[in-house]
C-alpha angles and dihedrals in degrees: 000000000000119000130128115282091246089061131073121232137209104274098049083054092056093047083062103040081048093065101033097061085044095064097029091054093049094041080059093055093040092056079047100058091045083256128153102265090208087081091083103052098052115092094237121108103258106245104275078224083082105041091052130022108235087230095057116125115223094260095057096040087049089052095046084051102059096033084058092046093042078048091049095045089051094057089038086060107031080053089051093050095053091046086057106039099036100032126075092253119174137205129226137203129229082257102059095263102141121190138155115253135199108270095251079094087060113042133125112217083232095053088230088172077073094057136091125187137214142191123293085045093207088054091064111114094219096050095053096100091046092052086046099057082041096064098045082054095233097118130054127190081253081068099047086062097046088069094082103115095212105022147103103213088192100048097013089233123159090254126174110228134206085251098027091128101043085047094059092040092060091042082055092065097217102315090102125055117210097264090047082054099046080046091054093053101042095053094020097045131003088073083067108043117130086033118123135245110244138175127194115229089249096062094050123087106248082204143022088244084065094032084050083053109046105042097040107247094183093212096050098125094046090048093061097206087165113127092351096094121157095163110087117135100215117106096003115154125224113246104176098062097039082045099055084041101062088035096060082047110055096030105034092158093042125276086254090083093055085044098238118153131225081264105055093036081056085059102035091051094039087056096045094046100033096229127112097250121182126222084241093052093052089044095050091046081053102037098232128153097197 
């Protein structure tokens, strides 16, 4: 996405959400087995030994899968939310004009700036709606970042959606009625569709010891994240545009019609690209809901 160079866009963001929720969830489960946190902040791939028992059958290692990935993309998105609504974030035009906007432009219809999680993840109360929907399989972590009411989750573009005003209605907790809301958008926000979300370094935590402290992550000390960073910005690189790329070139009619999973396109694309990419990444660069 367009932005100027001294500024930081939204795919280089998600590829550190990304990795942040992916170390904080398993320090989590790590604190929860007695283990030793500062796992997940070494470098080295945790011994598959840990993320699956040997003596799992394929049912229960497929339902471990996808409850660590729905956890991973909770934290993902409740991290996200908390960059937007308490950092100094800023918007650009398609031009290059950068300024700093209200943060209608930045809500989640389920306020998760407002959450903060525990373990175990599925006993946080905030999260209890989600985990039900989840269950029923009727919700995906791709939906959890549709609910952004003016975002592109994909492109992170101010975009106006079909239910961008009940959406920030909702967000507004009934201080907005319907009409206040549709009010807020029209002069707030519809000047600036099609601009993109932008931070400036500064405003974006070097390490997860400054991310833990800015944005309130309530079992920071017991997590030990110090000296164990993983989070620096230098020399990362992007995961979400290289991704799409090789995507679009090794399955240019989908990979539904040769019968590979997200799995198997994850590690297709990984492999071709030689970055670490999530299913969730590749859903959310193609918009899918599968």
């Amino acid at each position: 996405m367009f932005h100027p160079p001294e500024y930081i866009g939204w795919p280089e963001i998600l590829d550190l959400t990304e990795d942040w929720a992916e170390r904080i969830e398993l320090a989590m489960r790590l604190k929860g087995e007695g283990m030793d946190t500062a796992l997940a902040w070494d470098p080295s791939p945790l011994p598959s030994s840990f993320e699956y028992d040997v003596d799992d059958s394929r049912e229960v290692w497929l339902k471990k899968y996808k409850e660590r990935r729905f956890a991973r993309a909770l934290i993902e998105a409740c991290i996200l939310s908390k960059l937007l609504i308490w950092k100094d974030v800023a918007i650009c035009s398609p031009t290059g004009v950068v300024m700093k906007p209200n943060n209608a432009f930045f809500l989640h219809s389920d306020r998760l700036d407002w959450c903060f999680w525990h373990h175990p993840i599925r006993e946080t109360l905030e999260f209890r709606k989600f985990y039900e929907l989840f269950d029923e399989g009727s919700f995906t972590s791709v939906d959890l970042f549709e609910r952004f009411c003016c975002i592109d989750a994909v492109t992170g573009l101010i975009t106006e959606k079909n239910n961008s005003v009940a959406r920030l209605t909702r967000a507004l907790h009934g201080s907005s009625s319907p009409d206040a809301a549709q009010s807020v958008f029209d002069r707030g926000v519809r000047p600036f569709l099609g601009w993109a979300i932008v931070w400036h370094p500064s405003d974006v935590p070097e390490t997860l010891s400054e991310l833990f402290e800015q944005i309130g992550i309530l079992e920071a000390a017991s997590l030990k994240p110090e000296g164990r960073v993983r989070a620096s910005r230098a020399g990362r690189p992007r995961k979400i545009e290289p991704a799409l790329s090789a995507y679009n070139e090794m399955y240019p009619a989908g990979h539904e019609i040769l019968g590979d999973s997200w799995k198997m396109v994850a590690k297709a694309i990984s492999d071709r690209i030689g970055i670490c990419v999530s299913e969730d990444t590749i859903r959310r660069a193609l918009g899918k809901k599968k």
